[in-house]
Structure formats: C-alpha cells, structure tokens
Backbone as JSON, one array per atom type, in Angstrom:
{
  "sequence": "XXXXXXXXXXXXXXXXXXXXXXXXXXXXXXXXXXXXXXXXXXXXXXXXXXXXXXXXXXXXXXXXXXXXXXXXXXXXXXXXXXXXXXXXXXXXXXXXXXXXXXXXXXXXXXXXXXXXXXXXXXXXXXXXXXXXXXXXXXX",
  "N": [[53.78, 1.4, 55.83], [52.47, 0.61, 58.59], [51.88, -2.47, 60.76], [49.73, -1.71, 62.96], [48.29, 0.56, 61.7], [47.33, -0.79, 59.52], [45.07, -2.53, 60.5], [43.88, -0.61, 61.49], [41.43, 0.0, 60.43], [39.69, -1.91, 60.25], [37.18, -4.37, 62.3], [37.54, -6.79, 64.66], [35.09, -9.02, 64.98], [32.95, -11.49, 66.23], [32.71, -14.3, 63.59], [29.96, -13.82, 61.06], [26.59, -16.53, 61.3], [27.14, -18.79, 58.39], [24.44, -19.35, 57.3], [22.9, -17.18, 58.21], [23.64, -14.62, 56.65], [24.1, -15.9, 53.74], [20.58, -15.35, 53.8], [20.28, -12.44, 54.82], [22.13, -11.55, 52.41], [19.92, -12.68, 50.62], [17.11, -11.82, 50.92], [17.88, -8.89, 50.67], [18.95, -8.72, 47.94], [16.24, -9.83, 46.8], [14.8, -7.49, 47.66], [15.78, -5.55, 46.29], [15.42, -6.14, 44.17], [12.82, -5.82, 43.45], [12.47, -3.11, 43.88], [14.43, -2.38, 41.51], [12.36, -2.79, 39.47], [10.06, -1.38, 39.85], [11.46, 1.01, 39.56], [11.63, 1.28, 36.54], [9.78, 0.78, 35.82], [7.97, 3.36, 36.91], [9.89, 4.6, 34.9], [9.11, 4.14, 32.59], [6.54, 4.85, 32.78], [6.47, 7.5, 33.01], [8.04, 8.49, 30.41], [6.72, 6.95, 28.35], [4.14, 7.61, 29.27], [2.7, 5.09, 30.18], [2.56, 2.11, 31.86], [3.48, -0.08, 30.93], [6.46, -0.83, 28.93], [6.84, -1.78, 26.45], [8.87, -2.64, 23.9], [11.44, -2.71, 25.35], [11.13, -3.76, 27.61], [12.24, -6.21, 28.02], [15.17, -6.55, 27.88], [15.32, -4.48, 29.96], [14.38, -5.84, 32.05], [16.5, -8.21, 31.69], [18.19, -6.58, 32.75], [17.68, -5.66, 34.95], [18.0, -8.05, 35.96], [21.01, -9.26, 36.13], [22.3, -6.57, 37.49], [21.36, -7.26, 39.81], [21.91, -9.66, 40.38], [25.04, -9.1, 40.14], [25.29, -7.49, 42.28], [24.61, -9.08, 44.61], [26.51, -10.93, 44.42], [28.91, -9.43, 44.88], [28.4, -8.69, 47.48], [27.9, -11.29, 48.81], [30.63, -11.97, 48.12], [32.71, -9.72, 49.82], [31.55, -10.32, 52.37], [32.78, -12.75, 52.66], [31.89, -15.18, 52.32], [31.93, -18.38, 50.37], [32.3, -19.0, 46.86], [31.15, -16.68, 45.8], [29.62, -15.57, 43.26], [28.42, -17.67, 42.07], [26.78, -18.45, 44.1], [25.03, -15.84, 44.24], [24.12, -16.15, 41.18], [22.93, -18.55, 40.62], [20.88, -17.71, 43.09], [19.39, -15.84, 41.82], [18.8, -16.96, 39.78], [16.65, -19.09, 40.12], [15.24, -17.88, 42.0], [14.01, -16.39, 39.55], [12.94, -18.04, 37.94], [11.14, -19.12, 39.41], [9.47, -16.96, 39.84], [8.13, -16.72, 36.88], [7.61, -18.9, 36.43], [5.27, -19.68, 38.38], [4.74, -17.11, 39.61], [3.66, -15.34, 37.93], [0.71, -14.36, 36.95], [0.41, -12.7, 39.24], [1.6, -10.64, 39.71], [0.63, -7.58, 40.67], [-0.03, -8.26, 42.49], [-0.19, -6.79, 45.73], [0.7, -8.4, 47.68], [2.73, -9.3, 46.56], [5.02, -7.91, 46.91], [6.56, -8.98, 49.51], [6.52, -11.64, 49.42], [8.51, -11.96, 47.01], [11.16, -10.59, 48.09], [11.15, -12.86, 50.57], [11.3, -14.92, 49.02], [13.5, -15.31, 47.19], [15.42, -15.0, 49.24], [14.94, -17.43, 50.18], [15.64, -18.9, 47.96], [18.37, -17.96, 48.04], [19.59, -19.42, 49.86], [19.22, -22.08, 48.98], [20.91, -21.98, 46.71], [23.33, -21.85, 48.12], [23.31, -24.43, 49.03], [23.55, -25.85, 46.41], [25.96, -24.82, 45.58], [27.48, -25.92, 47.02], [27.58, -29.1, 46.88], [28.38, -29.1, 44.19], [31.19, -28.36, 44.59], [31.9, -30.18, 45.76], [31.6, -32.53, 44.31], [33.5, -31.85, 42.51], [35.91, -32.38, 43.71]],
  "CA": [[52.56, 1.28, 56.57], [52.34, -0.42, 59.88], [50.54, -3.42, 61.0], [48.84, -1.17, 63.07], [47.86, 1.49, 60.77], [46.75, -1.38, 58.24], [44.17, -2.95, 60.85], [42.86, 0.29, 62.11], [40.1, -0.17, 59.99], [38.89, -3.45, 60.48], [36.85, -4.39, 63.26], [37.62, -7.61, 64.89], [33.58, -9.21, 65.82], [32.69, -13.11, 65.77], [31.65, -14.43, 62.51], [28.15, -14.85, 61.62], [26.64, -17.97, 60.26], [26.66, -18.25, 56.94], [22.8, -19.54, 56.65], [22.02, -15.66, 58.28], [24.59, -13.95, 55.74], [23.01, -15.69, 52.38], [19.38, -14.86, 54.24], [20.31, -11.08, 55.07], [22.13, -10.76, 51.49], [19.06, -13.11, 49.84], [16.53, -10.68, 51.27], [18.15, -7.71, 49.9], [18.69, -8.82, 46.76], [14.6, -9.41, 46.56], [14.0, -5.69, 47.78], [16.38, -4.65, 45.47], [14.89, -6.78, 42.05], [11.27, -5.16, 43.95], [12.69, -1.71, 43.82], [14.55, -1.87, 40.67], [11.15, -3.44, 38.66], [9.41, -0.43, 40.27], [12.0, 2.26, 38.74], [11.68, 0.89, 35.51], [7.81, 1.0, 35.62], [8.27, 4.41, 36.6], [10.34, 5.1, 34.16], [8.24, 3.73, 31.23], [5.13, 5.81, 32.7], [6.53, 8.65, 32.82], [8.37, 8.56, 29.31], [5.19, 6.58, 27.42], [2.79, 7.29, 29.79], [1.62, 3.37, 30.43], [3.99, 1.05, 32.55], [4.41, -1.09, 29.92], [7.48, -0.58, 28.73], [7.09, -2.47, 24.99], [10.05, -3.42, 23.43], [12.58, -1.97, 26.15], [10.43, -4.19, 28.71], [12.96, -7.7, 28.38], [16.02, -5.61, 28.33], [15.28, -4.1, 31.06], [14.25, -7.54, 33.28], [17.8, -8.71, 31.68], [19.34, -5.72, 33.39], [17.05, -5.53, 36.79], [18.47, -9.38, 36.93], [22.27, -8.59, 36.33], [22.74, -6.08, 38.45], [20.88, -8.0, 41.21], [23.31, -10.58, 40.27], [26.54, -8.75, 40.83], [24.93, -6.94, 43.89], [24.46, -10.34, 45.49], [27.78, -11.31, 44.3], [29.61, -8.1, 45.59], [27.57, -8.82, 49.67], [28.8, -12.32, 49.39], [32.13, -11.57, 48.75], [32.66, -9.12, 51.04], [31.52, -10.75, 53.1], [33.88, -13.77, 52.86], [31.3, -16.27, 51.78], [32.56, -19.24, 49.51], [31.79, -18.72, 45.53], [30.25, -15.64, 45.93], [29.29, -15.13, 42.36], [28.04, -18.65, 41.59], [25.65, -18.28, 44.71], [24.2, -15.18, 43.66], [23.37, -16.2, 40.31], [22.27, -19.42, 40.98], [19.83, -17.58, 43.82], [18.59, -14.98, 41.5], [18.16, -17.19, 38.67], [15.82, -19.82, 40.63], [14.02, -16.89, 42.16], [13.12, -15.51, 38.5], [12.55, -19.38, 37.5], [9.85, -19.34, 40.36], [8.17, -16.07, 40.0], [8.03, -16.48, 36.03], [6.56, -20.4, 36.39], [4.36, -19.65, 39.06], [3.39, -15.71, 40.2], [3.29, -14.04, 36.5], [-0.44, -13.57, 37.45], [0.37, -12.48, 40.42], [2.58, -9.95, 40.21], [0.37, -6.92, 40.63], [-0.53, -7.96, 43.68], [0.18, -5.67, 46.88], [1.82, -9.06, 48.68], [3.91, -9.92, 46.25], [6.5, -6.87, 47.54], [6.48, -9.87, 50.49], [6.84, -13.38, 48.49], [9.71, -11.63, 46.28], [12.09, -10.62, 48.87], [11.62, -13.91, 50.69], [11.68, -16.21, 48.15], [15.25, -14.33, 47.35], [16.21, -15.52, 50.59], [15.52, -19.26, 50.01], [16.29, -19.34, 46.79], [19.96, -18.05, 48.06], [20.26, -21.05, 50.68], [19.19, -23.41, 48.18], [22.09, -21.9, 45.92], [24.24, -22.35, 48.34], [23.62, -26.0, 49.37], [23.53, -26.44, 44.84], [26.9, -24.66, 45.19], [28.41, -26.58, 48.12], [27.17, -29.9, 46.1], [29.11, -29.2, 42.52], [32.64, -28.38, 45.21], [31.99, -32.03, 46.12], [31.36, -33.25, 42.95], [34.47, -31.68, 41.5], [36.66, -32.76, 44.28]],
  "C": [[52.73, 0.14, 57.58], [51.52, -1.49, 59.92], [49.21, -2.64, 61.35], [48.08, -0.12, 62.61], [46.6, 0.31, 59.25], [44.92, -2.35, 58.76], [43.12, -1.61, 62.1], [41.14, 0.44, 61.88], [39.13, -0.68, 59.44], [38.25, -3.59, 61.96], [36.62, -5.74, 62.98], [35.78, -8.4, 65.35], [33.77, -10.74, 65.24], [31.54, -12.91, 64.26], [30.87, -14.98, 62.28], [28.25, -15.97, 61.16], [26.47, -17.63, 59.28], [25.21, -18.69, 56.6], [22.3, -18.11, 57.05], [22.97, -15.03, 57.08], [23.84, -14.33, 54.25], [21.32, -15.21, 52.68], [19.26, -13.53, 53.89], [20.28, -10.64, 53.22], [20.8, -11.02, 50.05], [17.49, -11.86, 49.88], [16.53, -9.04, 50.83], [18.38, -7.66, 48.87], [17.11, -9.26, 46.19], [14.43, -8.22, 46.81], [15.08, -5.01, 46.95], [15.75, -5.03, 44.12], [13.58, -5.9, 42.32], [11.23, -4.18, 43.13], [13.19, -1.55, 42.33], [13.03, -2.19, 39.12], [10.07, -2.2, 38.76], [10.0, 0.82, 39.84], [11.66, 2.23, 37.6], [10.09, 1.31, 34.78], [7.56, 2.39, 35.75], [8.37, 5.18, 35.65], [9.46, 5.16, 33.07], [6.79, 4.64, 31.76], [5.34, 6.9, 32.29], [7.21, 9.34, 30.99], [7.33, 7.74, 27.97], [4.41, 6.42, 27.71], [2.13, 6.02, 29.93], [3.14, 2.97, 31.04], [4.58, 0.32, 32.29], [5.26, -0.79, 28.89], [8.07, -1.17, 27.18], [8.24, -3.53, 25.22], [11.29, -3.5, 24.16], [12.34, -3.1, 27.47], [11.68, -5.74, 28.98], [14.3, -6.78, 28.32], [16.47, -5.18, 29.41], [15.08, -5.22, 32.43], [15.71, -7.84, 33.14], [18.8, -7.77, 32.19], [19.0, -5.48, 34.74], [18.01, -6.86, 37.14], [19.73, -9.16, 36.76], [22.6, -7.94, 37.05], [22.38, -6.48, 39.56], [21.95, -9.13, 41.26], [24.89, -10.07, 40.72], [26.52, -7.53, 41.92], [25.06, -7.68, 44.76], [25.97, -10.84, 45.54], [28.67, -10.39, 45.5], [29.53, -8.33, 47.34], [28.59, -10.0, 49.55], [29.93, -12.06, 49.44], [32.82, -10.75, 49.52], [32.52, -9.28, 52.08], [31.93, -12.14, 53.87], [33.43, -15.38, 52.54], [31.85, -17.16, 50.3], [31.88, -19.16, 47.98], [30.65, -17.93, 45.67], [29.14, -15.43, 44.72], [28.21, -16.31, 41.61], [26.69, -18.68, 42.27], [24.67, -17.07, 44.48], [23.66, -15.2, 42.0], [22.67, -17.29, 40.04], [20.86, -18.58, 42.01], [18.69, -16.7, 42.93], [17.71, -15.85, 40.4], [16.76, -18.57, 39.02], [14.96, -18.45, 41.17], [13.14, -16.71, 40.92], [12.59, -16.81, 38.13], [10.98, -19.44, 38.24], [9.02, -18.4, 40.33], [7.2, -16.07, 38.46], [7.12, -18.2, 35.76], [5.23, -19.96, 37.1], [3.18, -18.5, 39.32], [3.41, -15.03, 38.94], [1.78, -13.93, 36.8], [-0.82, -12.92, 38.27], [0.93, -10.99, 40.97], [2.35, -8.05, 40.13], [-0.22, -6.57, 41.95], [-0.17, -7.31, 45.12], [0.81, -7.33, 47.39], [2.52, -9.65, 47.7], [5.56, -9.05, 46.96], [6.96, -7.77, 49.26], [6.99, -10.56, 50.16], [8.14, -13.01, 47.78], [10.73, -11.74, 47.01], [12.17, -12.33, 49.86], [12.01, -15.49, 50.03], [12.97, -16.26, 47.69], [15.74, -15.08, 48.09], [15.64, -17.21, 50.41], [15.82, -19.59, 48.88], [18.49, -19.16, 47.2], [20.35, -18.99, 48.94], [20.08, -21.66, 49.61], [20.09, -23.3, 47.02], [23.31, -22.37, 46.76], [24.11, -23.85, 48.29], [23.47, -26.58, 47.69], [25.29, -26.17, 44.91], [27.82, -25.29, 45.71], [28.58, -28.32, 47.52], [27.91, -29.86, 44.68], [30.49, -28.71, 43.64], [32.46, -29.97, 45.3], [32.28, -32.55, 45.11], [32.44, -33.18, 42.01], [35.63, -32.01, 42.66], [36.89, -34.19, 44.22]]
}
C-alpha cells in the first residue's frame, strides 16, 4: 500500500479548537443521556405500562451513563483530543452530580431537554481544565 493510497481517505482541514470540540462532543453527549432516558421510559411504559421502571430503573441510569461515557470517550478520541476517556467521564459524571443535587425535581420539565445538553457541554470543559490540572500535577 502506497503513501498515496493510505492518505486517500483523510482529509487534510485546519484543526479546530479544542474548547469547540469538548463543546460540540459535550452537547451531544447531553442529547444523547436526553434520548437514551427517553428510550428507557419508553421502554418501561410500554412493557409495565407506567414509566417507572421499578427495580430495572438504577440499572438502567448505570447503563444510560456508561454508554454516554464511552460515546464521549470514542468523539474525543477520534478526534485527537488529550485523555479522551478521563474527560468524558469526568464530564458525564459532574453532569449527573449536578442534575441529581440540584434538578431531580425538575426533571419533568419540558426545558430540561435544554439545561441537560448544555450543562453536558460545561461540564466537559470543566473536565477538561480538571484533566489538564492532574497532567500537571503528575508531571
């Protein structure tokens, strides 16, 4: 395999910043915890008729947040960002820290599908600048 055969299918473009890159992938990892919290509820209606989901109900949060976790992971790295995996679970796990201190009364409300996704997105800057902070610290 050639050089040129091996960069056919890469495309050369300037790279972004990384404060839009954890934003974009902080953002989508909130409309993804949204969306998967909303299958789930789904799910539980349609299989016990009520949305509440019992005993299956923490389970299921510990698997909406995991896979949001190595979704977030997966963007960053891919996208070439420094401790990909550390920043997405640091961002998710301050998000859930903040919706579970603060909006648990809240979270029926038509703007939370708003507050979620961006709080996502500052919770993943403020992972990074936690994660950029423990490189120091161990250097």
């Amino acid at each position: 395999m050639s050089q040129e055969d091996a960069d056919e299918g890469r495309y050369d473009a300037p790279p972004l910043p990384p404060a839009l890159i954890l934003a974009v992938v902080g953002l989508l990892c909130g409309f993804a915890t949204i969306a998967l919290v909303w299958l789930s509820e789904r799910s539980c209606e349609r299989f016990r008729d009520t949305t509440n989901c019992g005993a299956l109900g923490l389970p299921l949060l510990v698997l909406i947040v995991a896979v949001t976790m190595v979704l977030g992971g997966l963007a960053l790295s891919r996208l070439s960002m420094p401790s990909p995996r550390l920043v997405a679970f640091l961002g998710v796990a301050f998000m859930l820290a903040v919706v579970l201190a603060f909006l648990t009364g809240y979270l029926d409300s038509p703007w939370i599908l708003a507050v979620v996704p961006v709080l996502t997105l500052i919770t993943f800057l403020l992972a990074n600048l936690v994660a950029r902070l423990l490189e120091r610290a161990d250097a």
